[in-house]
C-alpha positions as CSV (number, residue, x, y, z in Angstrom):
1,X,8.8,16.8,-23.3
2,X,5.0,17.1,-24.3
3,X,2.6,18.1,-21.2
4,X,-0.5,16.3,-21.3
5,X,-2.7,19.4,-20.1
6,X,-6.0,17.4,-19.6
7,X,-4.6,15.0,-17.7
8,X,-2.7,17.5,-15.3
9,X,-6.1,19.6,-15.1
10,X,-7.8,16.9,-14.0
11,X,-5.5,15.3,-11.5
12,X,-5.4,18.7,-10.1
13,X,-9.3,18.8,-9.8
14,X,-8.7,15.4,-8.0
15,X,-6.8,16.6,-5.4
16,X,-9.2,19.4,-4.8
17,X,-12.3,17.0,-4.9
18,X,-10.5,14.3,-2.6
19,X,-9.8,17.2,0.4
20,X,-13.8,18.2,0.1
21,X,-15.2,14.6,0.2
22,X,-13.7,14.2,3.9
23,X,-15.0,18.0,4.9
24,X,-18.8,16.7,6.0
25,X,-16.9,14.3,8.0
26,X,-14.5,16.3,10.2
27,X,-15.3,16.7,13.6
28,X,-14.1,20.2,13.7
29,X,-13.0,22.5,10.7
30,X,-12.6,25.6,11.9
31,X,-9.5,24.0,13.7
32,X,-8.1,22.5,10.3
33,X,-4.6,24.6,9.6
34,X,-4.7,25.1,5.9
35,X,-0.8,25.7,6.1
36,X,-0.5,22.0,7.2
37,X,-2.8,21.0,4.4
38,X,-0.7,22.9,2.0
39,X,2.6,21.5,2.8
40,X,1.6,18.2,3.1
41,X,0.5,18.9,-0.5
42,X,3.6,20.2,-1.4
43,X,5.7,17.8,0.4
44,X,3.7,15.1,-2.1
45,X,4.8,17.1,-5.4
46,X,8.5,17.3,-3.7
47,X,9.1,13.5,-3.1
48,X,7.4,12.3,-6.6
49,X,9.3,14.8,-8.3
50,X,12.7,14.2,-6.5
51,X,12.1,9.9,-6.7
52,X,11.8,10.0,-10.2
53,X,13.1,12.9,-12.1
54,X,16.5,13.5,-10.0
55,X,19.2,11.7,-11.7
56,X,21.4,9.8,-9.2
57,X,17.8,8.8,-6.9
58,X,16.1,7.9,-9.8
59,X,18.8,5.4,-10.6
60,X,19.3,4.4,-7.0
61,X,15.5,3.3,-7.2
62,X,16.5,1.2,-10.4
63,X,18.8,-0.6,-8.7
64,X,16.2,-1.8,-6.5
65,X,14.4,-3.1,-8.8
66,X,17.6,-5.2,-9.9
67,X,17.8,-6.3,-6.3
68,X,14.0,-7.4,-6.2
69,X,15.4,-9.3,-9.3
70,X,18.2,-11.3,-7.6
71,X,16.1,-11.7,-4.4
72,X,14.3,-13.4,-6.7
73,X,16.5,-15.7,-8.2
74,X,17.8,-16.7,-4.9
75,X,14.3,-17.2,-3.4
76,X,13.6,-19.4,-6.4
77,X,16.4,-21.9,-6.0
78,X,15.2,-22.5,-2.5
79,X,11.6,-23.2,-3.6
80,X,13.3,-25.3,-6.2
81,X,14.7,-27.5,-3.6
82,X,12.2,-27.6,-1.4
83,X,8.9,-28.0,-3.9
84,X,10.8,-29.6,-7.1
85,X,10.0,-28.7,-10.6
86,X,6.6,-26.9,-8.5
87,X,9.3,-24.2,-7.0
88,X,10.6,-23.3,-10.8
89,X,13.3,-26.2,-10.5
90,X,13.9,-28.1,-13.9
91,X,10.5,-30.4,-14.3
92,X,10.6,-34.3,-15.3
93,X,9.6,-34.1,-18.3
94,X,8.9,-32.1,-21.9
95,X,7.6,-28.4,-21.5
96,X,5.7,-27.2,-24.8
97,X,4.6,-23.5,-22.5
98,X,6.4,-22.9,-19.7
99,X,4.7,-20.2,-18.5
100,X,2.1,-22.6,-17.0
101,X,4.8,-24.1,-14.9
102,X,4.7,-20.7,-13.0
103,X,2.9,-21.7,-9.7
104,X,1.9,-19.0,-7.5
105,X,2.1,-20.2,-4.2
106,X,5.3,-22.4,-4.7
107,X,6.9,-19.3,-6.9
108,X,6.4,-16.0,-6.5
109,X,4.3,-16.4,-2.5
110,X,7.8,-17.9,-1.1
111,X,9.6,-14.6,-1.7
112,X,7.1,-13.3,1.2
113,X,9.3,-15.4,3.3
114,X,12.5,-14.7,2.7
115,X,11.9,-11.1,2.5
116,X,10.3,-11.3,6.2
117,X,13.3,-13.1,7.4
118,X,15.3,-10.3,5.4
119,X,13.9,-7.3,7.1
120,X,14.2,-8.8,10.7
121,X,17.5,-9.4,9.9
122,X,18.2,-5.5,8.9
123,X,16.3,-4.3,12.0
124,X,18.6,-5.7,14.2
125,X,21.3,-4.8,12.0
126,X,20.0,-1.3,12.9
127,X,19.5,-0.8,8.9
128,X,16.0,-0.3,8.7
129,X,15.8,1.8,11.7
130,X,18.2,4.3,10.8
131,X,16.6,4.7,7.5
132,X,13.3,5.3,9.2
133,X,14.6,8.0,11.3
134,X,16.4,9.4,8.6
135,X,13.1,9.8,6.5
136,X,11.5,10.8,9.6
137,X,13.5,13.6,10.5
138,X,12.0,15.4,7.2
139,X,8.2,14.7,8.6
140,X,9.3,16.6,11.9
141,X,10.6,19.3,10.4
142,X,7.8,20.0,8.2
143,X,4.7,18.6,9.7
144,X,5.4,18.6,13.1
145,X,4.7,14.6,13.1
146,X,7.0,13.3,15.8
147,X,7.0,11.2,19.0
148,X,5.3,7.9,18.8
149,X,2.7,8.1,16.4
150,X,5.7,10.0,13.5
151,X,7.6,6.8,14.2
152,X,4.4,4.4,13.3
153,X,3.7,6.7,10.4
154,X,7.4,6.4,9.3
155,X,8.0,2.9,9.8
156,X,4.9,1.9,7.9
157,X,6.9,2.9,4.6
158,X,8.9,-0.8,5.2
159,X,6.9,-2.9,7.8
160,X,2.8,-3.9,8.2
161,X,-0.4,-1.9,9.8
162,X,-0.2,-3.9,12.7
163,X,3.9,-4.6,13.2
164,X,4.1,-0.7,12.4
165,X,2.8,-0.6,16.1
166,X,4.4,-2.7,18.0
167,X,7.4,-0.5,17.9
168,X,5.1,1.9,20.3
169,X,3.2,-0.5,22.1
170,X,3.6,1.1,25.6
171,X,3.0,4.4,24.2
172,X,-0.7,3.1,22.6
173,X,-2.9,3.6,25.3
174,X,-2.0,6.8,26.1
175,X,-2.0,8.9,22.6
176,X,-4.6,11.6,21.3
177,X,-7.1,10.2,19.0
178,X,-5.5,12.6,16.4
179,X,-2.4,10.2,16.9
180,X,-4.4,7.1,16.7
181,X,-6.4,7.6,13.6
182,X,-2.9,8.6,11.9
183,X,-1.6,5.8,13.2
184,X,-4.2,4.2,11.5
185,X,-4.7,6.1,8.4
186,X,-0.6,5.5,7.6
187,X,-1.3,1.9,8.2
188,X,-3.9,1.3,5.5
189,X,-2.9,3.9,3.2
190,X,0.5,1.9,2.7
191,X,1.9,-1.8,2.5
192,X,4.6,-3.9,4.0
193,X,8.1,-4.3,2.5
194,X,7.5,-7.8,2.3
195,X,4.2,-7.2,0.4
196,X,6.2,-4.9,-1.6
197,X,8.7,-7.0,-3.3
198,X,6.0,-9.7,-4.2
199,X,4.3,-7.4,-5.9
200,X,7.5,-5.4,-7.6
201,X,8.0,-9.5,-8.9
202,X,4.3,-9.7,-10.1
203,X,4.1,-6.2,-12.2
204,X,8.3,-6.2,-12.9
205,X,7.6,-8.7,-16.4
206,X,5.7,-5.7,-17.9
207,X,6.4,-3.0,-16.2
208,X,10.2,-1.5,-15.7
209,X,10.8,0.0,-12.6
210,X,8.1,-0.9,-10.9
211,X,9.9,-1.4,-7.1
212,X,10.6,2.0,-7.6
213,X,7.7,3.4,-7.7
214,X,6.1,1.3,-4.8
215,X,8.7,2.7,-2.8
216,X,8.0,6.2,-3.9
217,X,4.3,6.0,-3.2
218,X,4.6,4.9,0.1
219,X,7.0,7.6,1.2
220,X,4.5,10.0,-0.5
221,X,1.7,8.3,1.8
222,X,2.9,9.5,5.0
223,X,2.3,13.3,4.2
224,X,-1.1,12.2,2.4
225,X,-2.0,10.3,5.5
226,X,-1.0,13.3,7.8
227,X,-3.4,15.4,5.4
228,X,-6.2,13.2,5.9
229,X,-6.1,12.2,9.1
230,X,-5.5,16.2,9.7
231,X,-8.8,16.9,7.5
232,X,-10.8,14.8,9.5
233,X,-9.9,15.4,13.3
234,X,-7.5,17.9,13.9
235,X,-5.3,17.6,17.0
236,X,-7.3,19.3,20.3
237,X,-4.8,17.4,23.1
238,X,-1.3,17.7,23.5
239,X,0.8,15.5,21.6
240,X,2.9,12.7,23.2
241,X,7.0,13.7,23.0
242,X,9.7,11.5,23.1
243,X,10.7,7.7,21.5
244,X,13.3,9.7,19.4
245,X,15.0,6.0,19.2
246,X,13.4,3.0,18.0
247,X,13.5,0.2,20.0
248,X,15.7,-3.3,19.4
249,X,13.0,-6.0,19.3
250,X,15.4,-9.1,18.4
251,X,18.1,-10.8,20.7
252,X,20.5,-11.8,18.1
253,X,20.7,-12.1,14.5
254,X,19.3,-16.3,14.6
255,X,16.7,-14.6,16.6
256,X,16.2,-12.2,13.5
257,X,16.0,-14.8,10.8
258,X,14.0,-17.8,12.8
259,X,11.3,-14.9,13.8
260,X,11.3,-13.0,10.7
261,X,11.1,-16.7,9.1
262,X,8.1,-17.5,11.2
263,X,6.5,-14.5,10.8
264,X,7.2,-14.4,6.7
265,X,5.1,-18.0,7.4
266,X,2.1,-16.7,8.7
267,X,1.7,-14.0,6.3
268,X,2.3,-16.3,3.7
269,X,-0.6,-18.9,4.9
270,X,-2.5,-16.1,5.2
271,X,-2.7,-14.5,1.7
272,X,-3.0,-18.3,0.6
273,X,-5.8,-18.7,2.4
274,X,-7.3,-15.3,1.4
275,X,-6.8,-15.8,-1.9
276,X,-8.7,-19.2,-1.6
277,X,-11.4,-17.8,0.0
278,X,-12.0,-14.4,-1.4
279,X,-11.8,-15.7,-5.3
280,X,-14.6,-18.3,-4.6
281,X,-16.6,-15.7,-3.2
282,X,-16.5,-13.4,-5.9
283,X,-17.3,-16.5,-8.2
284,X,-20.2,-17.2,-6.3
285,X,-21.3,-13.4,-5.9
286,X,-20.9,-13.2,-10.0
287,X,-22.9,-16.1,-10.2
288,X,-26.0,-14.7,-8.8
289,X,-25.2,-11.5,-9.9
290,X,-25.4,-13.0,-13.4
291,X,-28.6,-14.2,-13.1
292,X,-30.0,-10.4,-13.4
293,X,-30.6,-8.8,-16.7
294,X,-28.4,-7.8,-19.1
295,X,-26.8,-4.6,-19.2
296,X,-25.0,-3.1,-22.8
297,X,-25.7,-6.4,-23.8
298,X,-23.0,-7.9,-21.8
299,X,-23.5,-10.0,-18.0
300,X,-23.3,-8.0,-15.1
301,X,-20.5,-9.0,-12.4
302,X,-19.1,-7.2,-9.6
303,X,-16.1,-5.9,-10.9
304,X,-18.3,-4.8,-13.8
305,X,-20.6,-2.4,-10.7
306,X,-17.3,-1.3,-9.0
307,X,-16.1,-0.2,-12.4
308,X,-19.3,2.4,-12.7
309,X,-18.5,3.0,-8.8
310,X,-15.3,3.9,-8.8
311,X,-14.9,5.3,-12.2
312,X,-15.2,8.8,-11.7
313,X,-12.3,8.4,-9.1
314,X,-10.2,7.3,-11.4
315,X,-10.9,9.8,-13.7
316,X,-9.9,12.2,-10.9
317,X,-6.6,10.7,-10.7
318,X,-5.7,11.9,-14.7
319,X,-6.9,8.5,-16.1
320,X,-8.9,8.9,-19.4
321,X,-12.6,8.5,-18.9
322,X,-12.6,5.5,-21.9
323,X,-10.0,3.7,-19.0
324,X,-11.4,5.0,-16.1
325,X,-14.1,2.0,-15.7
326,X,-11.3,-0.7,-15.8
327,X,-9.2,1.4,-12.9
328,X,-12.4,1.8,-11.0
329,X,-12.9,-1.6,-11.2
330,X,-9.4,-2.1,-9.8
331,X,-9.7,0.2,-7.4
332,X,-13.5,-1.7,-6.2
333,X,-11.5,-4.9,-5.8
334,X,-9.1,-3.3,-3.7
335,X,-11.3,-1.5,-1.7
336,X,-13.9,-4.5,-1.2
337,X,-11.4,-7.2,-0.6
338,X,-7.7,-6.6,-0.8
339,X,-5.2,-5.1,-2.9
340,X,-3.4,-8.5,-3.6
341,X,-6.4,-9.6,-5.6
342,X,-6.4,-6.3,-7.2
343,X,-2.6,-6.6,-8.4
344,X,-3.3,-10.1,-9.8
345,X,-6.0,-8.9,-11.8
346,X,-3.9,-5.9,-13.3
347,X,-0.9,-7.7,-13.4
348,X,-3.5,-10.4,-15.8
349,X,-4.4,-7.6,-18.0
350,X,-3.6,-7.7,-21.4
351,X,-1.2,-5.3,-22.7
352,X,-3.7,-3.2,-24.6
353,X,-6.4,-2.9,-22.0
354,X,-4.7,0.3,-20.5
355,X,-2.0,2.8,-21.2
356,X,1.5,2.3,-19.9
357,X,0.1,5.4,-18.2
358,X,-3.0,4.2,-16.8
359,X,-1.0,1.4,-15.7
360,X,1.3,3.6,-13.4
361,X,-1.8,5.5,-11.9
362,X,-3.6,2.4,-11.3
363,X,-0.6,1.4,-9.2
364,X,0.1,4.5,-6.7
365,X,-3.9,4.0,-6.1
366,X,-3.7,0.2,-5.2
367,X,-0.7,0.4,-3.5
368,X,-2.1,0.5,0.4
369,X,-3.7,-1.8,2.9
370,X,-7.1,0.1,3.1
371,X,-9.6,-2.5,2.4
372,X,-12.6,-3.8,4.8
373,X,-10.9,-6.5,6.2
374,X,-8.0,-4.2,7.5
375,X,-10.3,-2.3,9.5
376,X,-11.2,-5.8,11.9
377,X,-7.1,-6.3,11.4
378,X,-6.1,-3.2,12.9
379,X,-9.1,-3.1,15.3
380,X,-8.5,-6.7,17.0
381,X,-4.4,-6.1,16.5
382,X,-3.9,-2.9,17.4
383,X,-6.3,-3.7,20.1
384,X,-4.7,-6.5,21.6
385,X,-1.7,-4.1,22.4
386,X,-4.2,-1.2,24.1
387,X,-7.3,-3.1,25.3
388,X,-8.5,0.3,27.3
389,X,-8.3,1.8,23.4
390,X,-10.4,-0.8,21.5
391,X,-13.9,1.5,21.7
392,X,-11.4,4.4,19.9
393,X,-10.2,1.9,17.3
394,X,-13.6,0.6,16.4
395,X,-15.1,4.5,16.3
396,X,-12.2,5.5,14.2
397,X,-11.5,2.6,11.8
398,X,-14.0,3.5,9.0
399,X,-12.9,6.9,8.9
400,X,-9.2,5.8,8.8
401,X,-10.2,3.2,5.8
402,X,-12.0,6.7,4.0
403,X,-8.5,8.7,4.5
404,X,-6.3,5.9,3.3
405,X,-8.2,4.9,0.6
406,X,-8.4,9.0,-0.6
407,X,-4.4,9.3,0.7
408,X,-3.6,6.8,-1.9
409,X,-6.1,8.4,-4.4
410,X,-4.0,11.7,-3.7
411,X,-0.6,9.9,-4.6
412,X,-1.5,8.7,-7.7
413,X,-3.2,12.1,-9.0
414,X,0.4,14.0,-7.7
415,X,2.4,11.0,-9.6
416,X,0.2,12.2,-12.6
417,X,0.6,15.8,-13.1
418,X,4.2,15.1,-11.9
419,X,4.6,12.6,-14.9
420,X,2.3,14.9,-17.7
């Protein structure tokens, strides 16, 4: 096995550089337990390390990417049905390139659906909620993350930043602001199941094992988002106990599937209409941008500034600096207006525009919610379940969005020295 030593060196400088970026912020360092901060650290390395090296979990997470593969399938011969040759069903008439047949929204977007339907179906089933106990029994132990706000963190591995919370609703109003801004931070630093599987389908065509690794950086975002959140305002006020249990929030398993259906919906409207809205914006935006001089003899064009941006934080992650501009650019998209635009726009890359390597890193660090338009999200969601909490949601949401966005940083430079 060859060790790529620059690489490792300066992922490891990353992690270093990430922690001090948030010191000027915290509201109170002297109470920041560097024990904590070490075994969160540590607890990164552990889960990377165990997710893809270990024999029998490493092939466990393979066969989730064959089962993102027949979810697929099946997803597709609904679509077919419903949308015709539009869903992937067999068109009307000659095909010289197929692969313009591929509509998004009537292909890959309707997986979103069933998925949601899917996970409703294995909460009640009391699936999904003993796996999130089972995973959060490790935070307990060694972070000392329990009681409502350990379950939110936990249970944002699988579900969104705002369902996360529901599962504590009548615990909200009454946690620490510690608790809230993990809450928070855990939120934005990872992504929904649902979200998950749409984007294992979008990178899976060029990049094996892909669900596997999604899943692997989101269990490596709770410690990173304890760190953070830790980092930035360390607990002063007693922490709330109890909710060992999470609770049963279907009646039946139609209840399950028609909710999980509607829900799986909305979300799917939603990032349509996102999509929609954000892509003309950034057409428009480039088109004024344009209109400035030259710069290397080339337009400029806002992924072109978030490139320069966010380049030397991709270079802290282990990327090579002649890549690092195309990550940061990336990693600008994602930051500015989601990560779904961000994932189209690697997934459109061409195969020689970044290392297989590159490629990985670029995906740890996209992989999370923590974008500007989550912070109004979780401020008007999570506020519409604690109304007396909405003036602590709006004071803590940007530095939430600065610890996810440097949680996920984190990941990725772990999963590089890991992967040297």
């Amino acid at each position: 096995m060859t060790i790529n030593i620059n690489s490792a060196l300066q992922a490891a400088l990353g992690i270093v550089v990430f922690m001090v970026l948030v010191l000027p912020f915290s509201k109170d360092r002297h109470r920041i337990h560097w024990r904590l901060v070490a075994i969160a650290i540590g607890l990164q390395f552990l889960i990377c390390w165990t997710m893809l090296k270990v024999p029998f979990v490493k092939e466990a997470l393979v066969q989730t990417n064959l089962a993102v593969a027949a979810l697929g399938s099946a997803t597709l011969r609904g679509s077919s049905f419903v949308f015709g040759y539009l869903g992937g069903g067999e068109a009307p008439f000659s095909v010289t390139n197929p692969n313009r047949l591929v509509i998004f929204a009537f292909q890959v977007l309707p997986l979103l659906i069933v998925m949601s339907a899917l996970s409703a179906l294995l909460w009640y089933w009391r699936v999904l909620p003993l796996l999130i106990r089972s995973i959060a029994v490790i935070f307990e132990k060694t972070l000392a993350v329990r009681g409502p706000a350990g379950l939110v963190a936990t249970a944002n591995i699988f579900l969104g930043q705002t369902e996360a919370p529901l599962l504590v609703k009548p615990y909200l109003a009454g946690m620490t602001r510690h608790e809230l801004l993990l809450v928070m931070t855990a939120g934005m630093a990872t992504i929904a199941g649902s979200v998950m599987v749409i984007y294992a389908a979008m990178l899976g065509e060029f990049f094996q094992g892909a669900m596997g690794h999604l899943i692997t950086k989101s269990v490596m975002s709770v410690p990173a988002s304890v760190l953070f959140a830790h980092l930035l305002l360390p607990e002063t006020e007693a922490k709330q106990q109890g909710l060992q249990t999470p609770p049963r929030i279907y009646q039946s398993t139609m209840d399950a599937i028609t909710r999980g259906t509607s829900d799986g919906l909305s979300l799917y409207l939603n990032i349509i209409a996102i999509l929609i809205v954000l892509t003309a914006l950034v057409a428009l935006a480039n088109g004024l941008v344009a209109y400035l001089p030259e710069v290397a003899g080339a337009p400029l064009s806002l992924e072109r500034i978030a490139g320069w941006v966010f380049a030397p934080l991709a270079w802290l992650m282990g990327i090579d600096w002649d890549e690092a501009q195309r990550v940061g650019s990336l990693l600008g998209v994602k930051s500015v207006l989601n990560e779904f635009v961000a994932f189209i726009q690697l997934s459109a890359m061409p195969a020689e525009a970044l290392s297989d390597r590159s490629r990985l890193i670029a995906i740890y660090a996209l992989c999370g919610f923590a974008n500007l338009a989550s912070i109004g999200i979780q401020i008007s969601g999570i506020g519409s379940m604690a109304p007396e909490r909405r003036s602590d949601l709006a004071a803590l949401a940007l530095p939430a969005f600065l610890a996810a966005t440097l949680a996920s940083c984190m990941t990725a430079s772990v999963l590089a020295i890991v992967t040297s």
